[in-house]
Structures are given as C-alpha cells and as structure tokens.
Kinemage of the C-alpha trace (Angstrom):
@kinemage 1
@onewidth
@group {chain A} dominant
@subgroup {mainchain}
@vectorlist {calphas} color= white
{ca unk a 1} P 0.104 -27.213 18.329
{ca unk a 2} L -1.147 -23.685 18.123
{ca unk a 3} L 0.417 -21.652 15.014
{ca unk a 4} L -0.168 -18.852 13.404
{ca unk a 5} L -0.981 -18.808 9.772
{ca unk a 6} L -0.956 -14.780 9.548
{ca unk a 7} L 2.779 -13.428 9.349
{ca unk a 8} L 4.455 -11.123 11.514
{ca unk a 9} L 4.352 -7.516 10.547
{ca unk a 10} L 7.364 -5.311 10.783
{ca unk a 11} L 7.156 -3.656 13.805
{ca unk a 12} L 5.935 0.279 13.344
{ca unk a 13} L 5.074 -0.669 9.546
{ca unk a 14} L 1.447 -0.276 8.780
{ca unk a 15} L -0.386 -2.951 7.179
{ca unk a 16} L -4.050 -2.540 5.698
{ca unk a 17} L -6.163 -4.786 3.034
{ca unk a 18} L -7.082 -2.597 0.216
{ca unk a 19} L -7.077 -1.778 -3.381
{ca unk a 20} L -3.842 -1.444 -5.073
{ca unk a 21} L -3.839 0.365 -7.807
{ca unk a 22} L -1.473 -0.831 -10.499
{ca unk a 23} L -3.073 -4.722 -10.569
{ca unk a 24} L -6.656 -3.527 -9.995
{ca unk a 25} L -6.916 -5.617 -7.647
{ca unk a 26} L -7.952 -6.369 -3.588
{ca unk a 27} L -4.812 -7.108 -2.012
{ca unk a 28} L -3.044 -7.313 1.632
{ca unk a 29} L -0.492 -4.730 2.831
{ca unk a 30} L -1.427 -2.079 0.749
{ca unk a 31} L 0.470 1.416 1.545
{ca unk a 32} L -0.586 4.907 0.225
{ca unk a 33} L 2.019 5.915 -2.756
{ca unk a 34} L 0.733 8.939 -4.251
{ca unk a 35} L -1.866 11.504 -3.237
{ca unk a 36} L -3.316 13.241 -6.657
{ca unk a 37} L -4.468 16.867 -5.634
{ca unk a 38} L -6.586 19.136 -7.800
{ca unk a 39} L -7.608 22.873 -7.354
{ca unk a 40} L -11.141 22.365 -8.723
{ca unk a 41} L -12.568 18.650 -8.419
{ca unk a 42} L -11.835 15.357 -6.047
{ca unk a 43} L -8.087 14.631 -6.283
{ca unk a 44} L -7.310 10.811 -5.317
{ca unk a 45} L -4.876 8.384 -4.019
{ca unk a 46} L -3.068 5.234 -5.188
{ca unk a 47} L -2.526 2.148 -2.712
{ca unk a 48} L 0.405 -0.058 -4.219
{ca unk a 49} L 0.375 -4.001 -2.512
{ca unk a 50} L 4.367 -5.811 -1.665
{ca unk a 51} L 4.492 -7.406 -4.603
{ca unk a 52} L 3.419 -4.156 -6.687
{ca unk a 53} L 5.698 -2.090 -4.876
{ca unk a 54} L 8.956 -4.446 -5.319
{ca unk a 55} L 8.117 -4.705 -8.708
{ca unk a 56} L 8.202 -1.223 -10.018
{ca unk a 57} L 10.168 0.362 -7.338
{ca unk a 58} L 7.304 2.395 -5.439
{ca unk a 59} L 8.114 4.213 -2.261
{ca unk a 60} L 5.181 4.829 -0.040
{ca unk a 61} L 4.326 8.011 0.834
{ca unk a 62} L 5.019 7.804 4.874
{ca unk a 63} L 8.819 6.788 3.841
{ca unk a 64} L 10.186 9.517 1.455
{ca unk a 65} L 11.919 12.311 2.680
C-alpha cells in the first residue's frame, strides 16, 4: 500500500523549509511575518514556523489587510 508520509498542504497556502526566527531554528512551513526596512543599511525579514505562529499569535505578511 502506497501512502504518503508528507501532509497535504492547504490549497493556495505556501509552504517553504526555512529558518524561523523566534526558535532559531530550521523548520517546515515557514511564512514571512515581518519585513524590517532601513533607510541606510540591509533591513531583514523574520520567517515564523506553525507551531511559532500559533503560539504567539503571528500573522504572516501575505494575510493581513
């Protein structure tokens, strides 16, 4: 029997593997949550995984209004 050990993805939800930025860690489903801009210098981004998100409420970027 053929299964899939990979779960389904919601459909037009993006999923990447990245760092997430509030457990310093590599993790699945990572989405962007902020973008950090600066006139003079590199700005920066965070990546927030599920579980980081759930956690402390984080709404990625591509979802606010």
């Amino acid at each position: 029997m053929n299964e899939s050990t990979q779960t389904e993805a919601t459909a037009g939800t993006p999923t990447s593997y990245g760092f997430c930025s509030w457990h310093n860690r590599f993790a699945d489903d990572v989405r962007l949550i902020d973008v950090i801009e600066q006139g003079s210098g590199s700005g920066g981004v965070q990546y927030a995984c599920g579980p980081c998100r759930k956690v402390h409420g984080l709404v990625p970027f591509a979802d606010r209004p």
